[in-house]
N, C-alpha and C positions, 0 to 999 in steps of 0.2 A: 201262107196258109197253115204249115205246121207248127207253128208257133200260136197262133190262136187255136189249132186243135188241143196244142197242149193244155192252153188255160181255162179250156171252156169246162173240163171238170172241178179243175178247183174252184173256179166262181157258183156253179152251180151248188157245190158238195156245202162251200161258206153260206150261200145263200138262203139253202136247204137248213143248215144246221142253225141262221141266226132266227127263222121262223117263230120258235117256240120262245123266246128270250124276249125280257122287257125291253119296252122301248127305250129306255137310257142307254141297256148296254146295246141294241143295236144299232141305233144312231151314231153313240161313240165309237163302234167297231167300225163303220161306216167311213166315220171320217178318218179314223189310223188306217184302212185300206186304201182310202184315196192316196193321204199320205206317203205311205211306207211300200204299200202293195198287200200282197197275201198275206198272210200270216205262215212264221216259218213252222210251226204247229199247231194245230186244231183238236180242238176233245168238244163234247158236247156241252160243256161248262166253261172249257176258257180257248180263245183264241192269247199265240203266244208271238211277239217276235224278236230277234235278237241284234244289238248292234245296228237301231237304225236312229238315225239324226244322234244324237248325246246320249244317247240310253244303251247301255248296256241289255236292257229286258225290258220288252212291255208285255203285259199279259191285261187282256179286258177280261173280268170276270162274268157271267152269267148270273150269277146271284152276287147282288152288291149286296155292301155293308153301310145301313142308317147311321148318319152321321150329321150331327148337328150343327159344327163348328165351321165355317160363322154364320151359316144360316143350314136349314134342313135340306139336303140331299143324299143324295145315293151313292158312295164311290163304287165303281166299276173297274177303274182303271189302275191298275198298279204298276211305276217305272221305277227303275235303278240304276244310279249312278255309282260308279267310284268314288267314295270321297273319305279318308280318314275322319273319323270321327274321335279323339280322345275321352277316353272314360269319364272326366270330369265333366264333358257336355251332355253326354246322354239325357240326366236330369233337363237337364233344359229344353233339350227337346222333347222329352215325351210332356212337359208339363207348356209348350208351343203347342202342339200338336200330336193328338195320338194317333194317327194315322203314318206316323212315321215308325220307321221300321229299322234300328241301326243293327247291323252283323260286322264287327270290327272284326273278327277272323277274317275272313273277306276280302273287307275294305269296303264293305258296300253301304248305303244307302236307299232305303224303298220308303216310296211315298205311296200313299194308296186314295184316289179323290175321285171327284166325278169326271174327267177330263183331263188332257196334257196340258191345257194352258192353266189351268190352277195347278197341277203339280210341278210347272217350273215355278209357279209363283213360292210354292212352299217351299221345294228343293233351293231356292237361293235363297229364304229368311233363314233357312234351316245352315244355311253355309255360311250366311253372315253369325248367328248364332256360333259356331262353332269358332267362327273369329275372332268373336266378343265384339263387333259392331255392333250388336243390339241384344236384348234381352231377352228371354222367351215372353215376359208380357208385353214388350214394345214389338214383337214380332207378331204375337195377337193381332194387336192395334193394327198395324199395317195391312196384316192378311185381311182384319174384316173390313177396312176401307177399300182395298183393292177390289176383292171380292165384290165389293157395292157398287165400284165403279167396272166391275167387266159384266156385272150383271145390264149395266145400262147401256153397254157397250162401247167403252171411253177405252183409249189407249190405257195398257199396264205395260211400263218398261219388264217390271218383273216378270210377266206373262209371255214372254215370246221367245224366248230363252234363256239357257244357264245363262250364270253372269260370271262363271269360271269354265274354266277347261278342266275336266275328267280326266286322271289320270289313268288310262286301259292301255296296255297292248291287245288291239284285237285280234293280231294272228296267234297270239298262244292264250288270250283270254284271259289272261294273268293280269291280278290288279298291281300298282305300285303300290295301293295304300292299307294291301291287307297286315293285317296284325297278329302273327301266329300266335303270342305271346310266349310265356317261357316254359321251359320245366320246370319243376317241383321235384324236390329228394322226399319220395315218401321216408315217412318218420318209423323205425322200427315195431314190429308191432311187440306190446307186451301179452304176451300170457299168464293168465292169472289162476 
């Protein structure tokens, strides 16, 4: 019984706060609760949580962001993997997808879409991409097929999760793949 005394405020408090919020992000909030559980932080704008299934961070936002690519929706969702990303691919992926988010200091990767099952679908072209397995425009291609086939609701291999392993320790939260990069000797200054 003290264990549901416990939980009955934070379901309440969740409940309470997803009221005023579109239906997209409550729906999706919905179903990352079934999920994962509570959310390990809550604000009035975003439900947060950390380290659950492959993600380093899910956060659903309350006000999505209009996105057209590859067809019109609302993204809500935003997760993070570990993943090196080297500086040559960047270009590639922001011109795959702008909802990608790289921080090589890090090591990270954030995808930002309507849902988790479109964002593994793009977190793995996005990894293949980094491979050189595919192009950012054959990674298009594939995304707005996929997309066409999860809208109809056909199996996506890419949809149901990573197709690599995240490199995290999650007891110190430390990535492998961050990238501090280097110093620089500033150059003397002249005075003139």
């Amino acid at each position: 019984m003290n264990g549901l005394l416990r939980r009955l405020p934070r379901v309440s408090v969740t409940a309470k706060m997803l009221q005023g919020w579109p239906r997209g992000a409550r729906l999706v909030s919905g179903d990352l609760i079934r999920r994962y559980g509570f959310p390990h932080e809550a604000t009035p704008d975003a439900l947060v949580w950390y380290f659950t299934g492959p993600w380093k961070r899910t956060v659903v936002h309350r006000r999505g962001a209009l996105h057209r690519f590859p067809y019109r929706h609302w993204d809500y969702v935003e997760q993070t993997v570990d993943l090196h990303v080297p500086a040559e691919a960047c270009a590639a992926l922001v011109a795959f997808n702008g909802s990608l988010v790289v921080d090589r200091t890090r090591g990270e990767l954030t995808v930002h879409c309507l849902n988790e099952a479109t964002n593994f679908l793009i977190v793995n072209l996005a990894h293949d991409i980094v491979l050189g397995k595919v192009s950012a425009e054959q990674a298009r291609e594939i995304c707005a097929s996929a997309a066409e086939a999860m809208r109809r609701r056909w199996p996506v291999v890419y949809a149901v999760g990573l197709s690599f392993a995240p490199e995290v320790t999650i007891k110190e939260a430390v990535s492998g793949t961050a990238d501090p990069d280097r110093e620089l000797k500033a150059l003397p200054v002249r005075r003139t």
